[in-house]
C-alpha positions as CSV (number, residue, x, y, z in Angstrom):
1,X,-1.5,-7.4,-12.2
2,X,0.9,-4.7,-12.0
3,X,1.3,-5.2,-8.2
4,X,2.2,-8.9,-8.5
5,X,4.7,-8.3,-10.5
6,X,6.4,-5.5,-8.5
7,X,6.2,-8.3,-5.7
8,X,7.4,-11.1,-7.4
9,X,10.7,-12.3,-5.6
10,X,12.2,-15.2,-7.0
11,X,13.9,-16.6,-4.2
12,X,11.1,-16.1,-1.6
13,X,8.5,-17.7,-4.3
14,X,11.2,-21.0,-4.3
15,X,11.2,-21.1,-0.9
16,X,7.4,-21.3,-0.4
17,X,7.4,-23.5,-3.7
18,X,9.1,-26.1,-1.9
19,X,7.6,-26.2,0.9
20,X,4.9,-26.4,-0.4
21,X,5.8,-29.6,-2.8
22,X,7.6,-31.2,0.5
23,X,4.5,-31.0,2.4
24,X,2.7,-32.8,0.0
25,X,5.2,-35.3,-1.0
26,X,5.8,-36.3,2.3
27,X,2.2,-36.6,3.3
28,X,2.1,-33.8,6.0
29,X,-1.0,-35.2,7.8
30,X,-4.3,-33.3,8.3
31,X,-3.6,-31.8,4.9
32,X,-3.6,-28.0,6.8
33,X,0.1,-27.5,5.8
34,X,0.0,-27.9,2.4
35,X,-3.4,-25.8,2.0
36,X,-1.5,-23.2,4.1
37,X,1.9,-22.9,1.9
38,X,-1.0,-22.7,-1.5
39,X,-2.4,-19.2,0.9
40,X,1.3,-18.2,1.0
41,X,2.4,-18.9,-2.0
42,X,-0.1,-16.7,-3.8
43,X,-0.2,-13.9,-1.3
44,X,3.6,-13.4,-1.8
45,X,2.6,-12.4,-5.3
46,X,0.6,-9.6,-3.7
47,X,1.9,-9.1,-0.1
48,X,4.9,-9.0,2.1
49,X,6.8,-11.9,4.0
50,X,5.4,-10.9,7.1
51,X,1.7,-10.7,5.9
52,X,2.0,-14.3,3.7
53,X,3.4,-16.1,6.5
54,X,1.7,-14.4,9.3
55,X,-1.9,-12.9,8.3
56,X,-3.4,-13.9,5.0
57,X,-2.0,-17.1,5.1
58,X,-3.0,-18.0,8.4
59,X,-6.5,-16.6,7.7
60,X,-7.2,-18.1,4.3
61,X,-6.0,-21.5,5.9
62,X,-8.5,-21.7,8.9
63,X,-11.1,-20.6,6.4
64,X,-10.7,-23.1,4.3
65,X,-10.1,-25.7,6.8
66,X,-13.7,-24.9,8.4
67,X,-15.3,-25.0,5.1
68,X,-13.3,-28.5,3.6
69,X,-12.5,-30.1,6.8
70,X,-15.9,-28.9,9.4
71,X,-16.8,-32.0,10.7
72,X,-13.2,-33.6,11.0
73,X,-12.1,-30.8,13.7
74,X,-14.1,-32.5,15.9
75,X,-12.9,-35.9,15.6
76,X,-9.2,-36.0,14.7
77,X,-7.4,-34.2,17.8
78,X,-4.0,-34.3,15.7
79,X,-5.8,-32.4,12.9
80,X,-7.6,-30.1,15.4
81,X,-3.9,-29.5,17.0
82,X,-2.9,-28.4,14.1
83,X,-6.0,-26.0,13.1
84,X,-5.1,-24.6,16.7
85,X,-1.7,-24.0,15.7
86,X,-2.7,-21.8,12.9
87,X,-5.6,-19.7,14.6
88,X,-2.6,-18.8,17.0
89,X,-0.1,-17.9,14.2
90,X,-2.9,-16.0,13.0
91,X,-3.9,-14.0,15.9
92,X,-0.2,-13.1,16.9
93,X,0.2,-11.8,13.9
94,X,-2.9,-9.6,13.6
95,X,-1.7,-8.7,17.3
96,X,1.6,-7.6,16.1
97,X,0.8,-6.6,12.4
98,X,-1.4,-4.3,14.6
99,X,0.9,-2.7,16.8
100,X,3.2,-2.2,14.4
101,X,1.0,-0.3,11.9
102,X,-0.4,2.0,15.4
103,X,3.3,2.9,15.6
104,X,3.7,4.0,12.2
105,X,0.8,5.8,12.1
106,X,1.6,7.8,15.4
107,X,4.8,8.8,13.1
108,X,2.3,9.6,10.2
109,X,0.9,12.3,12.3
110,X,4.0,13.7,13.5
111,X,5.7,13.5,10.5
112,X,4.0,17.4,8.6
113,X,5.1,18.9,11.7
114,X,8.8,18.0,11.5
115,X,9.2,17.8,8.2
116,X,8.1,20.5,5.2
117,X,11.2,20.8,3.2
118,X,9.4,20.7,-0.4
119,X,8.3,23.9,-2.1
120,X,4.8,24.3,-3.2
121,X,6.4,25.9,-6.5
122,X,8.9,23.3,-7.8
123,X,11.1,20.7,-6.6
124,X,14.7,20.6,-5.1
125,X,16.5,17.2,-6.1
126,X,19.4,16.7,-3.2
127,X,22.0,15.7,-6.5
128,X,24.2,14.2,-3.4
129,X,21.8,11.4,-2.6
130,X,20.8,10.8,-6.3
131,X,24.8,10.1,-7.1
132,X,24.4,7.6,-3.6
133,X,21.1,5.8,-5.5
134,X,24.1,4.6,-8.3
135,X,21.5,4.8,-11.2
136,X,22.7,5.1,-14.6
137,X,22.0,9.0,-15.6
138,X,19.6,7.9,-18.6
139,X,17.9,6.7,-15.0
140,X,17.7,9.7,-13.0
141,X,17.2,11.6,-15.7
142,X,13.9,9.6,-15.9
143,X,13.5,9.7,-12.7
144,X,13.3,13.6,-12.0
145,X,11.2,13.9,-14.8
146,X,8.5,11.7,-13.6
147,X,8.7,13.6,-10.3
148,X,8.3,16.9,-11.9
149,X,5.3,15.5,-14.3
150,X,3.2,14.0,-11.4
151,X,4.4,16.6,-9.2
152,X,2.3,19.0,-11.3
153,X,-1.4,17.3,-10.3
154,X,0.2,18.1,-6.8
155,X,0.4,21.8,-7.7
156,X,-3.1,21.9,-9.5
157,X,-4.4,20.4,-6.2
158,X,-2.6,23.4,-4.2
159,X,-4.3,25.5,-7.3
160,X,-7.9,24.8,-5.9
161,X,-7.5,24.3,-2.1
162,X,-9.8,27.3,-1.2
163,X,-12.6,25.9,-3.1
164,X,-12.2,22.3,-2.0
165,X,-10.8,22.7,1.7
166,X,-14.7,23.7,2.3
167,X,-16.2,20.8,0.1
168,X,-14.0,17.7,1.4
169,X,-12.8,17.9,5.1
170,X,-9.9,16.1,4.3
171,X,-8.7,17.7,1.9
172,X,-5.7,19.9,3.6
173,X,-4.3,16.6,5.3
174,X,-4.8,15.0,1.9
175,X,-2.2,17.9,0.4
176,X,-0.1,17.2,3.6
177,X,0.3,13.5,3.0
178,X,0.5,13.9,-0.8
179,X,3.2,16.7,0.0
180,X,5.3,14.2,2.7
181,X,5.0,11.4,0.0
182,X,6.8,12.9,-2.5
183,X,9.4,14.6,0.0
184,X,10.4,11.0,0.3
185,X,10.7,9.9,-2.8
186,X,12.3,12.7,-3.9
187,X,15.7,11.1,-2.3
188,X,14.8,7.9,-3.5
189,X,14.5,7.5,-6.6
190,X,14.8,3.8,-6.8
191,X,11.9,3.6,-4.8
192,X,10.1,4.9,-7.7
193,X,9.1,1.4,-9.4
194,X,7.7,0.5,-5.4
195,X,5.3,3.5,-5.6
196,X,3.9,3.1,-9.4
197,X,0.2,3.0,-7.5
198,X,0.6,6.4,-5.8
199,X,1.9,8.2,-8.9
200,X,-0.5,6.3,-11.8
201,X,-3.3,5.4,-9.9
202,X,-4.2,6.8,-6.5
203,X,-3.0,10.3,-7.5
204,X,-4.2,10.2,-10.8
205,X,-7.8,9.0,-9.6
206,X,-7.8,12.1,-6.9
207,X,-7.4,14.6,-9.4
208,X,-9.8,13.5,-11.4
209,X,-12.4,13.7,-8.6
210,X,-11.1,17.1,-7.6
211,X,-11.5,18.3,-11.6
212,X,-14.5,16.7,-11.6
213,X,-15.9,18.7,-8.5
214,X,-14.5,21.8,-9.5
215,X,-16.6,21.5,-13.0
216,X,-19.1,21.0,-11.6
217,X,-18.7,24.0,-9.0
218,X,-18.8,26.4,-12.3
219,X,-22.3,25.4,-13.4
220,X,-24.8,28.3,-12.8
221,X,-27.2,25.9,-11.4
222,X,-27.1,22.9,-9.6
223,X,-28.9,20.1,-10.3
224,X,-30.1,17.0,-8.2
225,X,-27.5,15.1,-10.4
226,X,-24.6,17.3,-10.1
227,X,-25.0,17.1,-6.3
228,X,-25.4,13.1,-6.1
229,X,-22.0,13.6,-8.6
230,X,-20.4,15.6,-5.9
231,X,-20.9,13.0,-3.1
232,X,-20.1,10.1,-5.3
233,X,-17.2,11.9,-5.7
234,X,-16.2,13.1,-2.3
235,X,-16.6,9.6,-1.3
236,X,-14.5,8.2,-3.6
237,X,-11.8,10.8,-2.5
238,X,-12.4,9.6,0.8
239,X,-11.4,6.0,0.2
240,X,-8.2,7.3,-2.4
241,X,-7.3,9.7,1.2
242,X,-6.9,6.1,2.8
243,X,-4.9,5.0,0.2
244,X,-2.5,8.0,0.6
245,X,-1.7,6.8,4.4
246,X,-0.7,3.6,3.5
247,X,1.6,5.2,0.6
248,X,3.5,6.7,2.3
249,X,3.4,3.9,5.6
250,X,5.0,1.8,2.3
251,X,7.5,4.4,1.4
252,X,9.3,4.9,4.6
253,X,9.5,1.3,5.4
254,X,10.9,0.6,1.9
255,X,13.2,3.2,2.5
256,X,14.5,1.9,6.0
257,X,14.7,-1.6,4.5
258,X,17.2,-0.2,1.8
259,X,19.2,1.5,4.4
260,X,19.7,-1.8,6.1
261,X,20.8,-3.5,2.8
């Protein structure tokens, strides 16, 4: 719920809206159109341009289409034209949806080499670039201390990296990414709002598996359950570690995008 509306653009909503009431106004024939602009329309509540117009749309359309309109591909060449039409969209833009993630994850992995300007002790807010953000100081001042709260689940994860860097493999690239993550936020402050599921949920959820583990390292003897607890929980950290890529894959495009405003 909370993603929709951090996505909800009113202008790109009206734009799909109408397309979508043109297409069935006007009787756009084989009915794929209109069944594609409904895909768009409600993936823009939950995705970007790109991915509404180009991927789930797409997708969601020619599954649809095979399940409604099977039989009719066969028969109607107009109609089957136009299924053809959107199997292509779709497959260009899996193709470059595709190479353009592979690029920014090359970056990704380059990025904890070249950059490491954070402190493991406290953070260092550049007051230069907070001014250049032009938020109100009631703003910032909000701002810097969300960063210091959450930034504190990033120092109790530092706290226990020699017990956990031996129980989860990926736990010292999990530090990096969490560390690069808020490096760039720290200078963007109105990019805070865009990255409410790092800081209140994916963050939050991997300390709480990390606690969890670590209470469970304390017990004198471990049982069948606390080991099944262990795994549950290193899996789940597994999927949150994920998570953490494409955080901070979202936070340096949003942050290009606003240079380019």
């Amino acid at each position: 719920m909370r993603q929709a509306i951090d996505n909800f653009h009113p202008v790109r909503i009206g734009i799909a809206l109408i397309l979508l009431i043109l297409s069935i106004v006007f009787g756009v024939k084989g009915e794929i159109f209109p069944i594609y602009m409904t895909a768009v329309l409600g993936s823009l509540f939950f995705f970007d341009i790109f991915n509404s117009y180009m991927v789930i749309g797409p997708g969601l359309t020619i599954i649809s289409t095979l399940i409604i309109f099977g039989r009719r591909l066969m028969s109607d060449g107009f109609f089957l034209i136009f299924f053809m039409l959107m199997v292509m969209l779709f497959i260009i833009g899996v193709i470059i949806g595709g190479i353009h993630r592979g690029v920014m994850l090359r970056q990704l992995q380059k990025y904890p080499e070249i950059v490491n300007s954070l402190s493991d002790d406290k953070l260092h807010f550049n007051e230069e670039k907070l001014r250049e953000s032009k938020l109100s100081t009631e703003e910032l001042s909000f701002f810097k201390s969300e960063m210091r709260k959450y930034y504190k689940s990033y120092q109790y994860l530092q706290s226990v990296k020699d017990l956990m860097e031996h129980k989860v493999d990926s736990y010292d690239k999990d530090l990096t990414m969490i560390h690069a993550i808020f490096n760039e936020l720290i200078d963007s402050p109105r990019m805070l709002l865009k990255m409410n599921d790092f800081l209140y949920s994916h963050l939050k959820d991997y300390v709480d598996k990390v606690k969890a583990i670590v209470d469970l390292d304390d017990n004198v003897v471990e049982s069948d359950e606390d080991k099944q607890l262990v795994e549950n929980a290193k899996e789940q950290l597994a999927t949150i570690s994920h998570q953490f890529r494409d955080d901070f894959i979202q936070v340096t495009e949003d942050e290009r995008d606003a240079l380019k405003e």
